[in-house]
MIDORO-988123 format. One record per atom (N, C-alpha, C): residue in one letter; chain; residue number from 1; x negated, y negated, z negated. Coordinates in nm, 2 decimals. Each point is the difference from the previous one (the first is absolute). Layout:
<atoms>
> A;A;NUM;X;Y;Z
...
</atoms>
This chain:
<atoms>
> X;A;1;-5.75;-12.40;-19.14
> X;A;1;0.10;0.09;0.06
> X;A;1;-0.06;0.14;0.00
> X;A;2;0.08;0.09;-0.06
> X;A;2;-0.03;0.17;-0.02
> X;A;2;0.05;0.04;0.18
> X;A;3;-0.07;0.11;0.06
> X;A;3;-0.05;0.07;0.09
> X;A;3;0.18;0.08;0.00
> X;A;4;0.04;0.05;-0.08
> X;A;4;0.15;0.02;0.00
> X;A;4;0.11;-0.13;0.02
> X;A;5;-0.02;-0.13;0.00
> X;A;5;0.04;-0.08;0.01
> X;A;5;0.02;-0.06;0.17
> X;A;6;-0.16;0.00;0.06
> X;A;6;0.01;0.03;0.09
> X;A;6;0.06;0.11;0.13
> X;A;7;-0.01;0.10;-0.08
> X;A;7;0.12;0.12;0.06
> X;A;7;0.14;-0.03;0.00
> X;A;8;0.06;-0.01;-0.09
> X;A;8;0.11;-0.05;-0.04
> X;A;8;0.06;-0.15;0.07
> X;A;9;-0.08;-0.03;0.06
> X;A;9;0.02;-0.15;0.06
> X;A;9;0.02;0.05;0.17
> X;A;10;-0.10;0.06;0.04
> X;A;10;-0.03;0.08;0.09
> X;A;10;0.17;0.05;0.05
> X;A;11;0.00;0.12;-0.09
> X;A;11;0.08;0.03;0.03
> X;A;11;0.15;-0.04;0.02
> X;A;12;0.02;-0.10;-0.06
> X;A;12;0.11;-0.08;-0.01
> X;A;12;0.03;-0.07;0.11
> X;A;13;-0.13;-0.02;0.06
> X;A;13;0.02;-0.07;0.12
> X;A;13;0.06;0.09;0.13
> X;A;14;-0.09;0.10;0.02
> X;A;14;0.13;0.12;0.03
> X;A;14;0.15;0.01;0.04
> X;A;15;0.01;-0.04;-0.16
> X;A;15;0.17;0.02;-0.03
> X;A;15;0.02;-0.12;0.07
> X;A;16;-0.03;-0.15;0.00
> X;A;16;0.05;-0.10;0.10
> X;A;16;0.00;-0.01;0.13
> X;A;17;-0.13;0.10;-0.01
> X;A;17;0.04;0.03;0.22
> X;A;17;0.08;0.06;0.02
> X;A;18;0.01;0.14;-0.06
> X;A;18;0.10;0.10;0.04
> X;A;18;0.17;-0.08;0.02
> X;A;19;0.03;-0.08;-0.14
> X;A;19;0.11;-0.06;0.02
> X;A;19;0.03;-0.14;0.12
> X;A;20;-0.11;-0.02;0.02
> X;A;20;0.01;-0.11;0.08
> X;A;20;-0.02;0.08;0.18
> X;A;21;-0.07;0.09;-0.01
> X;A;21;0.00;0.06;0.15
> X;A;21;0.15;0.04;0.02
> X;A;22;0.07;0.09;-0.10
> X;A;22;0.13;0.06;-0.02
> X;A;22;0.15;-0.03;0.05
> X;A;23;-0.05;-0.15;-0.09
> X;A;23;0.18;-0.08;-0.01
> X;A;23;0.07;-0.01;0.12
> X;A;24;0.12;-0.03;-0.01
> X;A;24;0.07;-0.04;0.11
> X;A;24;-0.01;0.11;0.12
> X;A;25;-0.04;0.09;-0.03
> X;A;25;-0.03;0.12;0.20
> X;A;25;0.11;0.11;-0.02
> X;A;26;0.07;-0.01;0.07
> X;A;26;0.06;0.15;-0.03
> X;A;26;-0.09;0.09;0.10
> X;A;27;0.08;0.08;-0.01
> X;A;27;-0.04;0.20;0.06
> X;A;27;-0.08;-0.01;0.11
> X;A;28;0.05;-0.07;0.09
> X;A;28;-0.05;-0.03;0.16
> X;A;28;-0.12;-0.07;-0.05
> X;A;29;-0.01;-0.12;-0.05
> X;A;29;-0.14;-0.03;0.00
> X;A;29;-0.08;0.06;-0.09
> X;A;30;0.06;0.08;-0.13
> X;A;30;-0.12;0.05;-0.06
> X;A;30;-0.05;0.15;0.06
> X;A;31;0.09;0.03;0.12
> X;A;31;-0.07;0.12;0.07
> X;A;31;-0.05;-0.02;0.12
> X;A;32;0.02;-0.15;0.08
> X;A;32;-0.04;-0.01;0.09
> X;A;32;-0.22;0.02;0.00
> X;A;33;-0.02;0.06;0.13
> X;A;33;-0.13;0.00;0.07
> X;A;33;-0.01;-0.06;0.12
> X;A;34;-0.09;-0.08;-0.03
> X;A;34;-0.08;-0.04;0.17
> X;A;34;0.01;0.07;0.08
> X;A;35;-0.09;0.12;-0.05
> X;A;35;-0.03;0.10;0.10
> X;A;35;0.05;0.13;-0.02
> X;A;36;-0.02;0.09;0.03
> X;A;36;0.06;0.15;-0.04
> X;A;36;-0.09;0.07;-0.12
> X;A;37;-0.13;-0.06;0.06
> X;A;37;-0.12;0.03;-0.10
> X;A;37;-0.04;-0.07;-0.15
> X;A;38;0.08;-0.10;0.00
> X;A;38;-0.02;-0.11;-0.09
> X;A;38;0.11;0.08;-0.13
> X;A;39;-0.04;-0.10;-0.10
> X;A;39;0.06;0.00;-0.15
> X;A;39;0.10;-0.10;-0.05
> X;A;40;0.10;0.05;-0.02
> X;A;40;0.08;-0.10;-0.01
> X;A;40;0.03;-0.09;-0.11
> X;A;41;0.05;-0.09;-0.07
> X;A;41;0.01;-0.03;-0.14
> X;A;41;0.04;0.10;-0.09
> X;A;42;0.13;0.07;0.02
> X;A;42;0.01;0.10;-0.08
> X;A;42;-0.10;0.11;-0.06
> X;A;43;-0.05;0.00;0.08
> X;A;43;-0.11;0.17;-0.01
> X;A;43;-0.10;-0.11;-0.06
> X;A;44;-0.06;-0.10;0.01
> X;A;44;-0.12;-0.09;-0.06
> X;A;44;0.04;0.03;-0.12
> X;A;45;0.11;-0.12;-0.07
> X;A;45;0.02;-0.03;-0.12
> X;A;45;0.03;0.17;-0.04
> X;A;46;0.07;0.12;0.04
> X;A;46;0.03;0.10;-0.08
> X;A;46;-0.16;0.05;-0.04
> X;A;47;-0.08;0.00;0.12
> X;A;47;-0.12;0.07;-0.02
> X;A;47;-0.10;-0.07;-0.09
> X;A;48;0.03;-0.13;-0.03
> X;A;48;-0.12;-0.05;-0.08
> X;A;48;0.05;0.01;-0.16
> X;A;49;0.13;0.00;-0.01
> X;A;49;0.10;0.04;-0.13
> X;A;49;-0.02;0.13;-0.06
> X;A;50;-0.03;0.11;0.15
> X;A;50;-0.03;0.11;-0.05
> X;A;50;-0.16;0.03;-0.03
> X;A;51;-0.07;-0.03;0.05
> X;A;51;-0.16;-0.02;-0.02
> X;A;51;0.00;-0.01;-0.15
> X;A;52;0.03;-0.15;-0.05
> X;A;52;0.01;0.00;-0.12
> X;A;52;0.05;0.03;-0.12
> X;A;53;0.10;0.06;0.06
> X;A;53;0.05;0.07;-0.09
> X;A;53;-0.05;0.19;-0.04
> X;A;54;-0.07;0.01;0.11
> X;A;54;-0.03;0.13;-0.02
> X;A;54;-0.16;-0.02;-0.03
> X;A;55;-0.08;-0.12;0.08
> X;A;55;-0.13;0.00;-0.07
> X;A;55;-0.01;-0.03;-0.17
> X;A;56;0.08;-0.08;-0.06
> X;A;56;0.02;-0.06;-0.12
> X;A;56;0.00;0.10;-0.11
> X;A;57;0.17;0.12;0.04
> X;A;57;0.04;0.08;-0.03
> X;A;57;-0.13;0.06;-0.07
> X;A;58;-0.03;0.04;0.16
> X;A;58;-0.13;0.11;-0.05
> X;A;58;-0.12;-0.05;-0.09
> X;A;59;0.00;-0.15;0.01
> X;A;59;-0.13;-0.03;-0.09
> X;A;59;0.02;-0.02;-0.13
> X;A;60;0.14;-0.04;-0.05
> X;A;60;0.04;-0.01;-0.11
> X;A;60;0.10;0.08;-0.08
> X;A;61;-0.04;0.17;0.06
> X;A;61;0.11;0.10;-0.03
> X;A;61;0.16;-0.03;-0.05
> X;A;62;0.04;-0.05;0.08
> X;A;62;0.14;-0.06;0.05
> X;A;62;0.06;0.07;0.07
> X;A;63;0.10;0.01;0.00
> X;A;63;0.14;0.07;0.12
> X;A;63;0.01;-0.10;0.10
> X;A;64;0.05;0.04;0.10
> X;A;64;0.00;-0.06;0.11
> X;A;64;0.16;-0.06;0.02
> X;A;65;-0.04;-0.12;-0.03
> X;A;65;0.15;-0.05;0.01
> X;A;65;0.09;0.04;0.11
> X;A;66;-0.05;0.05;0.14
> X;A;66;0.07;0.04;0.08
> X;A;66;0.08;0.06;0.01
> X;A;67;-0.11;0.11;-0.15
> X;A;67;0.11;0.14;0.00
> X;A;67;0.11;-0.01;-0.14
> X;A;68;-0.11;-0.05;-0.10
> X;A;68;0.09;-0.03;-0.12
> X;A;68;0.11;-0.11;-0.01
> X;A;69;0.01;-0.09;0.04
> X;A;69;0.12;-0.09;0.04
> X;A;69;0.07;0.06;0.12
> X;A;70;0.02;0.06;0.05
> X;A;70;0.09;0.07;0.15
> X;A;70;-0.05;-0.06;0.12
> X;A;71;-0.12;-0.10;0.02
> X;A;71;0.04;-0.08;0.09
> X;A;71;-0.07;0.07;0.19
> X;A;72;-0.04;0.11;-0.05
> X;A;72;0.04;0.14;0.07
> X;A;72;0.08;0.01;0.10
> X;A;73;0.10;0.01;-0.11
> X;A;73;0.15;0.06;-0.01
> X;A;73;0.08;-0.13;0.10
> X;A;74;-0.04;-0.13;-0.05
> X;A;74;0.09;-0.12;0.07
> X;A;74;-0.05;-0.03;0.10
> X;A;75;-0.14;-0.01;0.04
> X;A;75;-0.03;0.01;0.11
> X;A;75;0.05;0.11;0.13
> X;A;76;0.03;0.10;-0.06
> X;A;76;0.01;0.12;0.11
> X;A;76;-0.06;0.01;0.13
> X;A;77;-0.13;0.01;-0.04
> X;A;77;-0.09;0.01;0.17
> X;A;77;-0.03;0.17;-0.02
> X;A;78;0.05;-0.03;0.12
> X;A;78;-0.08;0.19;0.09
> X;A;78;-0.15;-0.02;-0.05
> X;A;79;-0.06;0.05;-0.13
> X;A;79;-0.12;0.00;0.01
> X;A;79;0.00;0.09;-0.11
> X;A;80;-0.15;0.03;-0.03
> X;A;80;-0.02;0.08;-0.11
> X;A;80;-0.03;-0.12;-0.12
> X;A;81;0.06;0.06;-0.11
> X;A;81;0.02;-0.07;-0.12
> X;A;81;-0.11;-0.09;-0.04
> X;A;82;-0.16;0.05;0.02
> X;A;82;-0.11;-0.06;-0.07
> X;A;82;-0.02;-0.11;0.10
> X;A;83;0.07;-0.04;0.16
> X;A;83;-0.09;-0.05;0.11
> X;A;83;-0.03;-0.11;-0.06
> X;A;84;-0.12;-0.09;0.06
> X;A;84;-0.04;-0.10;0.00
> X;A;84;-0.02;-0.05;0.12
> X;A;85;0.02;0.03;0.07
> X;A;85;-0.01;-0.04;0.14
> X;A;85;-0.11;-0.01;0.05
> X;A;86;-0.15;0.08;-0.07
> X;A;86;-0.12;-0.03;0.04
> X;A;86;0.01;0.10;0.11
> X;A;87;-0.09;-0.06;0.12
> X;A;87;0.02;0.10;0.15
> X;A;87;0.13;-0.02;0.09
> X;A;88;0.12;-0.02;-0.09
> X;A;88;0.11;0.03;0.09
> X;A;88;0.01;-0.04;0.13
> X;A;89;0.03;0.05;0.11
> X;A;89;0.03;0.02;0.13
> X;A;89;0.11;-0.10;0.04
> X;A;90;0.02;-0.08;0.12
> X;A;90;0.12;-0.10;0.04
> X;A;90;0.09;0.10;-0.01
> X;A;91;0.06;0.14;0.00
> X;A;91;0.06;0.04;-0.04
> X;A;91;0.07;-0.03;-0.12
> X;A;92;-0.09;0.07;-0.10
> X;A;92;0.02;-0.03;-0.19
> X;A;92;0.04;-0.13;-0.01
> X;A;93;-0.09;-0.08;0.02
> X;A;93;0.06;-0.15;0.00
> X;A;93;0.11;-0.05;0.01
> X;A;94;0.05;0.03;0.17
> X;A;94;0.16;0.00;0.03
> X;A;94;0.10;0.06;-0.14
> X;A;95;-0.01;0.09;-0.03
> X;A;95;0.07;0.04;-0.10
> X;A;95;0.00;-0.06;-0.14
> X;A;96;-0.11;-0.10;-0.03
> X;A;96;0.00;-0.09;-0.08
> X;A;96;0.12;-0.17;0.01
> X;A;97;0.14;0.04;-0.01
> X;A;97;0.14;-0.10;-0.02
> X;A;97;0.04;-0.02;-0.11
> X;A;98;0.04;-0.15;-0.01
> X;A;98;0.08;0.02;-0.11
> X;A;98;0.13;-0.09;0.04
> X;A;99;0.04;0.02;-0.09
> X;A;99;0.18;-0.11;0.04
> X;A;99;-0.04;-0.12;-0.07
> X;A;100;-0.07;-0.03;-0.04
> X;A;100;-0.06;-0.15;-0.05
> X;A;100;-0.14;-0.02;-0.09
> X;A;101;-0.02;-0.15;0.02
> X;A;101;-0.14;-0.01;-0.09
> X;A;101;0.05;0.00;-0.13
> X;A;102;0.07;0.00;-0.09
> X;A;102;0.01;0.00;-0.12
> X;A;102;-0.05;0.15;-0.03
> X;A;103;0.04;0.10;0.08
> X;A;103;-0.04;0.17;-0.05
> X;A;103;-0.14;-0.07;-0.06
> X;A;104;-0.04;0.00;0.13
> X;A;104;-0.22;-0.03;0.02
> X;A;104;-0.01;-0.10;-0.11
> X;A;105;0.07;-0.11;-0.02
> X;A;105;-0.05;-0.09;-0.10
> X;A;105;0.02;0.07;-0.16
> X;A;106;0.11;0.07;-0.02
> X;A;106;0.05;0.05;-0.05
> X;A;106;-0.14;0.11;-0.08
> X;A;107;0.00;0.11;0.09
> X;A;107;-0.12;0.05;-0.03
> X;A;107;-0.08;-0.08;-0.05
> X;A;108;-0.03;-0.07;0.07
> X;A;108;-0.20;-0.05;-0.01
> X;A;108;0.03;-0.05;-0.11
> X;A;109;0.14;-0.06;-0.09
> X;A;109;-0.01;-0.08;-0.15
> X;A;109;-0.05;0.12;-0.03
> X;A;110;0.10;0.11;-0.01
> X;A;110;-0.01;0.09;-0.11
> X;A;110;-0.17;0.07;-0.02
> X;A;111;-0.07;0.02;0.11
> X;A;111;-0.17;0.00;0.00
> X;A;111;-0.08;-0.05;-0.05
> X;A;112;0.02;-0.16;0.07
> X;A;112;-0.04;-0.09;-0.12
> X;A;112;0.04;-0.02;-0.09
> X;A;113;0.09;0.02;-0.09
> X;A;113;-0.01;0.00;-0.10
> X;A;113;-0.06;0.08;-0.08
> X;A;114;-0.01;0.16;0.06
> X;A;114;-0.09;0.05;-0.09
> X;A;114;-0.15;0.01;0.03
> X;A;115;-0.03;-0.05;0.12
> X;A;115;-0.11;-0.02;-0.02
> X;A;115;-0.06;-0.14;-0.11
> X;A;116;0.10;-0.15;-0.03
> X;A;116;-0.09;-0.09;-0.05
> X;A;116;0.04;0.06;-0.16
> X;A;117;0.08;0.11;0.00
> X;A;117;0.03;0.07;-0.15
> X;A;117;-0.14;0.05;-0.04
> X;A;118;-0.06;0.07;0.10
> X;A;118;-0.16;0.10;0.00
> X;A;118;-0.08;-0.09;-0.03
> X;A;119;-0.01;-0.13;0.10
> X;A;119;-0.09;-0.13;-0.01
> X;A;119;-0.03;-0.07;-0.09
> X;A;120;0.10;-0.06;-0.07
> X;A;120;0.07;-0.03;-0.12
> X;A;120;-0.11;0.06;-0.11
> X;A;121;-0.03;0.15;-0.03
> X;A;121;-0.04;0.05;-0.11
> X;A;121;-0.13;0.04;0.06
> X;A;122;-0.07;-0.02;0.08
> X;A;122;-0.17;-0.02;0.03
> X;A;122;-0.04;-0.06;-0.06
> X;A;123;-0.15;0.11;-0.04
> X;A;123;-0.11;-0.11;-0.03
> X;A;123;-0.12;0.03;0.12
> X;A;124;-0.08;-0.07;-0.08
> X;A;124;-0.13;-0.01;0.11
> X;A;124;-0.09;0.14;0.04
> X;A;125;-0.01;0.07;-0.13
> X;A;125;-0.07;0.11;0.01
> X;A;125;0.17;0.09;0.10
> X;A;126;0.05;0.01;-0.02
> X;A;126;0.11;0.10;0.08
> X;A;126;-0.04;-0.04;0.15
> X;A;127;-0.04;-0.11;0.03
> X;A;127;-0.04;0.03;0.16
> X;A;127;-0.12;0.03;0.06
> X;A;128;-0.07;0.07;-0.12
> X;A;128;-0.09;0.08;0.03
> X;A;128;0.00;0.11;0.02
> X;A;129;0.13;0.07;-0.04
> X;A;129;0.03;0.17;-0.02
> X;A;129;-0.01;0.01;0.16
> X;A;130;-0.02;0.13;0.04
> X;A;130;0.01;0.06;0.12
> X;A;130;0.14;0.06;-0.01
> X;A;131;0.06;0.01;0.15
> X;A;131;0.09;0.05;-0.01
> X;A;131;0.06;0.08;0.12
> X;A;132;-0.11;-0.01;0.12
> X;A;132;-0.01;0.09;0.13
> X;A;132;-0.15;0.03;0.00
> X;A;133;-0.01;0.15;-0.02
> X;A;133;-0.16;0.02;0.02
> X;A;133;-0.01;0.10;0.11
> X;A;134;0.04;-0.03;0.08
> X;A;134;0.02;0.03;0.16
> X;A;134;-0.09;-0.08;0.09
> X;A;135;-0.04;-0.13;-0.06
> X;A;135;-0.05;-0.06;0.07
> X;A;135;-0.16;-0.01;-0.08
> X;A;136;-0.06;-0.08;0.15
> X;A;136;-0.19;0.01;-0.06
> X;A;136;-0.02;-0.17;0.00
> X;A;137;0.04;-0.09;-0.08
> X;A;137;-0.01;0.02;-0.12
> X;A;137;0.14;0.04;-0.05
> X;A;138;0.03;0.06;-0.15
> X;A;138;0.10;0.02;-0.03
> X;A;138;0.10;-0.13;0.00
> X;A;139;0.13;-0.01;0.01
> X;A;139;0.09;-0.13;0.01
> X;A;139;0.01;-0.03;-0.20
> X;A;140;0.00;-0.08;0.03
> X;A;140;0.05;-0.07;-0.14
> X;A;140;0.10;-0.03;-0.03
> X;A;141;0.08;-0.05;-0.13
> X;A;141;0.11;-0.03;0.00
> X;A;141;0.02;-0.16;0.08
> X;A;142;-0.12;-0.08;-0.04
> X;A;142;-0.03;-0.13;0.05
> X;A;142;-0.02;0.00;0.14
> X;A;143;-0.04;0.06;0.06
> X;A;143;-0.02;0.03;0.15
> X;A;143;0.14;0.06;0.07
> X;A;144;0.06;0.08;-0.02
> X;A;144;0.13;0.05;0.04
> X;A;144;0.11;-0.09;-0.03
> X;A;145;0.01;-0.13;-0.12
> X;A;145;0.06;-0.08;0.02
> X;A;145;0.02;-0.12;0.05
> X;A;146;-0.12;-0.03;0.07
> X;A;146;-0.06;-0.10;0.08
> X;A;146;0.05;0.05;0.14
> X;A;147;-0.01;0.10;0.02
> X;A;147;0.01;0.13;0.12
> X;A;147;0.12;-0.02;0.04
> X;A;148;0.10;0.01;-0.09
> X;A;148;0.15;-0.01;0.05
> X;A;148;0.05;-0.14;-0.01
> X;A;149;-0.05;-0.11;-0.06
> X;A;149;-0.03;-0.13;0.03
> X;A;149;0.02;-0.02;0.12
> X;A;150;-0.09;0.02;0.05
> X;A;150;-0.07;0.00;0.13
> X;A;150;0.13;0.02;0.14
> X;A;151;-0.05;0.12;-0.07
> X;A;151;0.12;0.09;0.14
> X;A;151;0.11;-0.05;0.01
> X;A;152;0.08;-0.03;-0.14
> X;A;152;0.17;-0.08;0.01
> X;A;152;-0.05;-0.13;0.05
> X;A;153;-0.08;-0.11;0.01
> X;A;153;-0.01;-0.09;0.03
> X;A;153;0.00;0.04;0.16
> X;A;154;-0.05;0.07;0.03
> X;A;154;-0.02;-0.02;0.17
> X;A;154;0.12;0.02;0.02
> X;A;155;0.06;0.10;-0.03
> X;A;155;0.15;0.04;0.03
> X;A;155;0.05;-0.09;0.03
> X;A;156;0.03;-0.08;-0.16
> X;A;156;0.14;-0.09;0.02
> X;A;156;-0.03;-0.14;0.10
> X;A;157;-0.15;0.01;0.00
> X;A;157;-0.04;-0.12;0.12
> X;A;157;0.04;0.09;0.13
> X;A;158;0.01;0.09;0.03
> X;A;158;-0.01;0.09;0.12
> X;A;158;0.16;-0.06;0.02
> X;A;159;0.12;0.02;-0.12
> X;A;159;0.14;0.04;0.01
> X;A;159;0.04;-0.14;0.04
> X;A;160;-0.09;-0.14;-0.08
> X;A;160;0.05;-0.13;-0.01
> X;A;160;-0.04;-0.05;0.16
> X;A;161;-0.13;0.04;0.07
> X;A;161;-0.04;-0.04;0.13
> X;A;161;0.14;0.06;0.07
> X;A;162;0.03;0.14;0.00
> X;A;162;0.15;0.03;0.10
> X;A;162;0.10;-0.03;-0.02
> X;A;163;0.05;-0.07;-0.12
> X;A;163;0.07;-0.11;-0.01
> X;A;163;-0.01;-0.14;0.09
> X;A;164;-0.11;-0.04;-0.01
> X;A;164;0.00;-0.09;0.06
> X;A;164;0.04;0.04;0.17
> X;A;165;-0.09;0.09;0.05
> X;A;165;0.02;0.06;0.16
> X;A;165;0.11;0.02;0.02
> X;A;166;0.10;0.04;-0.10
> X;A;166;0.14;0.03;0.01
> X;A;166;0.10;-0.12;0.01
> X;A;167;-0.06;-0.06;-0.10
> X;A;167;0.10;-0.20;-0.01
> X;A;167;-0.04;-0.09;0.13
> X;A;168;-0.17;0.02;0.03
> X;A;168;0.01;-0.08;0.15
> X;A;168;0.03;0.08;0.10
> X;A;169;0.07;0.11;0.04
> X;A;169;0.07;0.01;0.10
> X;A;169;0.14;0.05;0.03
> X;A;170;0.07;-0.02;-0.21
> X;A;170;0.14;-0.06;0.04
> X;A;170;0.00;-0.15;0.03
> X;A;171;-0.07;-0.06;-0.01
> X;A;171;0.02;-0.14;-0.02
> X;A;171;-0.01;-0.07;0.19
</atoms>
């Protein structure tokens, strides 16, 4: 098994959380919070959709599906165009709604797909290239994709655990 094979598997799994945390919730539960301070399903799945799509973007000089598909535009959040939701305030968050999980699922196909398009055409040496030299050591292309690996997994475990907290106390 090739090291892009493993990404690509990775990431796919992703795509089955995101759909599986998603289904069946309308509006109220994909914006509900525990707390005032907490993150709701919506703002998770948007924010981990956007991570990767903007870390990807940028490692594989890509457009950002956000902006090049409209999904911006269909979203309509009071935010600035590029957000990712890194930092945002229970404020920003609150303003993270949608009228259904298909938007959010919706999105996150169109992401993944161009991300396992990027994945797809890796080889081994390409995840060697650097591609943030901001950092000490510099990030790699193999390291920044592992990176956002990472970070969507906790998400959509973050979005699928308030699911659950949400279903045991309709129940």
């Amino acid at each position: 098994m090739h090291a892009k094979d493993i990404l690509i598997d990775g990431y796919n799994r992703i795509r089955e959380e995101v759909h599986a945390t998603v289904e069946g919730l309308g509006p109220d539960e994909l914006s509900a919070r525990p707390a005032p301070d907490t993150n709701s399903i919506a703002w998770l799945v948007w924010h981990l959709t956007r991570v990767q799509d903007d870390h990807l973007s940028d490692a594989f000089g890509h457009d950002q599906v956000w902006l090049s598909q409209d999904w911006e535009k269909r979203f309509g959040l009071d935010l600035p165009r590029r957000d990712t939701g890194y930092g945002h305030s229970p404020a920003k968050v609150a303003k993270v709604r949608v009228d259904s999980g298909e938007l959010l699922t919706g999105y996150y196909d169109a992401v993944h797909e161009q991300s396992l398009d990027a994945l797809r055409g890796l080889s081994a040496k390409d995840l060697e290239r650097v591609v943030d030299e901001r950092w000490d050591p510099p990030v790699t292309l193999g390291v920044r994709l592992v990176s956002v690996l990472s970070d969507d997994l906790q998400h959509v475990g973050q979005a699928a655990y308030l699911r659950g907290l949400l279903q045991s106390a309709a129940a």
